[in-house]
C-alpha positions as YAML, in Angstrom:
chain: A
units: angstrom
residues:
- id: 1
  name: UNK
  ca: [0.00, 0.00, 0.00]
- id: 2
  name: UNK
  ca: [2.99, 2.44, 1.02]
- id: 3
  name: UNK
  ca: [4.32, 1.73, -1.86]
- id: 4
  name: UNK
  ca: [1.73, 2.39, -4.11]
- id: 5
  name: UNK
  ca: [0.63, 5.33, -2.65]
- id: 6
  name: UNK
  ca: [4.41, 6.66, -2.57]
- id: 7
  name: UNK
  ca: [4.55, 5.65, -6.42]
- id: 8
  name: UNK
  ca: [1.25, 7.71, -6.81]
- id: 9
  name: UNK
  ca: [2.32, 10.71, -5.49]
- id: 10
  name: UNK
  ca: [5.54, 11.38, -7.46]
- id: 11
  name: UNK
  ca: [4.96, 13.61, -10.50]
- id: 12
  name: UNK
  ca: [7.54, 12.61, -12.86]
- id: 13
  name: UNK
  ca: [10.06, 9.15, -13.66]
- id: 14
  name: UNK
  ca: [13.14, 10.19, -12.04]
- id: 15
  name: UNK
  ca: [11.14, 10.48, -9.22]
- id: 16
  name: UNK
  ca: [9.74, 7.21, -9.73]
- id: 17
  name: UNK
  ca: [13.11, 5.59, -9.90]
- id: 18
  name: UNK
  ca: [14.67, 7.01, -7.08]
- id: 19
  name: UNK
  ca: [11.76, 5.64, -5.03]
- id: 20
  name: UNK
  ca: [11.98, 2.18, -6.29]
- id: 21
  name: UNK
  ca: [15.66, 1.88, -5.88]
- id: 22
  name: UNK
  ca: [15.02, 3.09, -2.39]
- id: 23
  name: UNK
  ca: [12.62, 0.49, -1.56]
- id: 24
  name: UNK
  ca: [14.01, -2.18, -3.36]
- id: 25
  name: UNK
  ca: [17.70, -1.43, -1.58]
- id: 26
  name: UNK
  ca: [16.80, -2.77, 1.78]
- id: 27
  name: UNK
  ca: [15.89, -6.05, 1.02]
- id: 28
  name: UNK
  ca: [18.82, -6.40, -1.79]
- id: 29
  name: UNK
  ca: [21.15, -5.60, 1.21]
- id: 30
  name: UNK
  ca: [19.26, -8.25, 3.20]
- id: 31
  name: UNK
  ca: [19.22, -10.75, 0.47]
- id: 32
  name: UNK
  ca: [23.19, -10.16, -0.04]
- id: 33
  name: UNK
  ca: [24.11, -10.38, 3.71]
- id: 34
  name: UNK
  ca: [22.38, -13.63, 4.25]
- id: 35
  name: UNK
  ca: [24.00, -15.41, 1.06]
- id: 36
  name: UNK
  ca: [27.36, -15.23, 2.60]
- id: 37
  name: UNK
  ca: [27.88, -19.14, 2.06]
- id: 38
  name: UNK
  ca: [26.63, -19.18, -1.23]
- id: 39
  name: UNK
  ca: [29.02, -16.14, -2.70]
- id: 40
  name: UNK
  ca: [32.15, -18.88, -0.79]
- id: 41
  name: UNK
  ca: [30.65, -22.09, -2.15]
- id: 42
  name: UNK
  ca: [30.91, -20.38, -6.11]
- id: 43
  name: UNK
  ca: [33.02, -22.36, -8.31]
- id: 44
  name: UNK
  ca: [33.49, -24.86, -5.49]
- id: 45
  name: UNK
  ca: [31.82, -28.55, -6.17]
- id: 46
  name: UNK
  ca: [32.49, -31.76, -8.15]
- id: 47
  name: UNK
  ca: [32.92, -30.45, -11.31]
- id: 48
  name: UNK
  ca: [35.36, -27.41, -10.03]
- id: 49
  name: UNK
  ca: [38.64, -26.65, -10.93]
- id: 50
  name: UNK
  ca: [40.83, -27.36, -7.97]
- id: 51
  name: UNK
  ca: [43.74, -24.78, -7.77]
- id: 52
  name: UNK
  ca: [44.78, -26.66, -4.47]
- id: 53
  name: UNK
  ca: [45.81, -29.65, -6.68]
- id: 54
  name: UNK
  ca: [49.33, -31.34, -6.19]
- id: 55
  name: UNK
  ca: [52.20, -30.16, -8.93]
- id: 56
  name: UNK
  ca: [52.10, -32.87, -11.40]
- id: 57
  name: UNK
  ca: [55.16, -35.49, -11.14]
- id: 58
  name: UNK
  ca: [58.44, -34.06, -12.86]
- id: 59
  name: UNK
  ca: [59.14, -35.85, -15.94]
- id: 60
  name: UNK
  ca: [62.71, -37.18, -16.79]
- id: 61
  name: UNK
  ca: [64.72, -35.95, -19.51]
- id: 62
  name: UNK
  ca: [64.47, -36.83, -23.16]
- id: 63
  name: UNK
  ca: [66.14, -39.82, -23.83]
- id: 64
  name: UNK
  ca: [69.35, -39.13, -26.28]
- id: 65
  name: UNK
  ca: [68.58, -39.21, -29.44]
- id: 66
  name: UNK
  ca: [71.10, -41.71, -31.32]
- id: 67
  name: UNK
  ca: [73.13, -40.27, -34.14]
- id: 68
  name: UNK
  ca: [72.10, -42.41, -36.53]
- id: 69
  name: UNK
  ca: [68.41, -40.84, -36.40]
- id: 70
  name: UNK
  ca: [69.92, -37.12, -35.47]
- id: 71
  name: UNK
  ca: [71.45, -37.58, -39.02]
- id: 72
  name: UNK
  ca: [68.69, -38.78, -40.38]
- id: 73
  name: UNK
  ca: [66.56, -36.01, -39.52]
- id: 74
  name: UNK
  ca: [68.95, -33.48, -40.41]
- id: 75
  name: UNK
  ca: [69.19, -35.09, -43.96]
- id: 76
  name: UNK
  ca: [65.54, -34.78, -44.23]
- id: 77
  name: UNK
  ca: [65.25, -31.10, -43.19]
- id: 78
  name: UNK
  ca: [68.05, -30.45, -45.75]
- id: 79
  name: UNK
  ca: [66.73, -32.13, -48.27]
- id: 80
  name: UNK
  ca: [63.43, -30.36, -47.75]
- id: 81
  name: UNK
  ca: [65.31, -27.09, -47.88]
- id: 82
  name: UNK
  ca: [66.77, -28.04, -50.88]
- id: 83
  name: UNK
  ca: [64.04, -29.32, -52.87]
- id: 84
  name: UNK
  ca: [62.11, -25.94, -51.95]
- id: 85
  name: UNK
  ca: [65.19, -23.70, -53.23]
- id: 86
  name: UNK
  ca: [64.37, -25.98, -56.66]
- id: 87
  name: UNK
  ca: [61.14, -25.27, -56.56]
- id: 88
  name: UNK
  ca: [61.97, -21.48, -56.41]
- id: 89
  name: UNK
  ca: [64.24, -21.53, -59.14]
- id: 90
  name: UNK
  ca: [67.60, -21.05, -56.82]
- id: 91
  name: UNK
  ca: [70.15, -23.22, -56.72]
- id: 92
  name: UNK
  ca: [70.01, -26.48, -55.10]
- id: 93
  name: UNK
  ca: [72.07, -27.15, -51.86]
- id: 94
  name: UNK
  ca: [74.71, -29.42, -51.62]
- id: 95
  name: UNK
  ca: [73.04, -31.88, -48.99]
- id: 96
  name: UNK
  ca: [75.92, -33.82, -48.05]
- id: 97
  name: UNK
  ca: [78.17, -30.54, -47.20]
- id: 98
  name: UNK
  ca: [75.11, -29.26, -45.27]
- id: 99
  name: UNK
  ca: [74.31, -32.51, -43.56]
- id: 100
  name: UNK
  ca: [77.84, -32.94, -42.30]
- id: 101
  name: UNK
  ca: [78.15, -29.01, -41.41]
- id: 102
  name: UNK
  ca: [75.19, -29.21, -39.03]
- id: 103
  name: UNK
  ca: [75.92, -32.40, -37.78]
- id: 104
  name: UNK
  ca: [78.92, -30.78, -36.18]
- id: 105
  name: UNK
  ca: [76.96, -27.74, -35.40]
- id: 106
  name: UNK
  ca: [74.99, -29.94, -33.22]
- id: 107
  name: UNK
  ca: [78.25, -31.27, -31.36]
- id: 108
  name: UNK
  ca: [79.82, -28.72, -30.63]
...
């Protein structure tokens, strides 16, 4: 009825406003002071992201790579390289010299 009656006397919308935001602002503070659990359990549950988790279990080093594949792998990228220099009209690299020049590269 208060409110009504409040609502009917105001003459024009700011008016209006600033009477509903009064009214309504009591029980929003209400509403927000009892929900204090509710606000903590947020992004809390079974399906939550656990920050608190333990660190995940160090992994050991990469196993050394034989030379055998190293070399193999180098002759690939090489030959890769090469083939696109062909394809661009430059001239072709010489993949042995290149192999062997990153192969110690890699060494040393």
């Amino acid at each position: 009825m208060a409110f009504s009656a409040l609502l009917a006397t105001t003459s024009d919308s700011g008016s209006a406003l600033i009477a509903i935001t009064l009214a309504v602002l009591p029980i929003a503070a209400i509403a927000f002071a009892r929900s204090g659990k509710a606000w903590r359990d947020i992004g809390r549950g079974p399906y939550a992201i656990d920050p608190d988790l333990p660190p995940r279990s160090v992994r050991p080093p990469p196993s050394p790579v034989s030379e055998a594949t190293k070399e193999a792998e180098i002759r690939q990228m090489v030959e890769a390289k090469s083939y696109r220099r062909i394809r661009r009209g430059e001239a072709p690299l010489d993949v042995e010299a290149e192999v062997r020049r990153r192969l110690v590269d890699s060494i040393g």
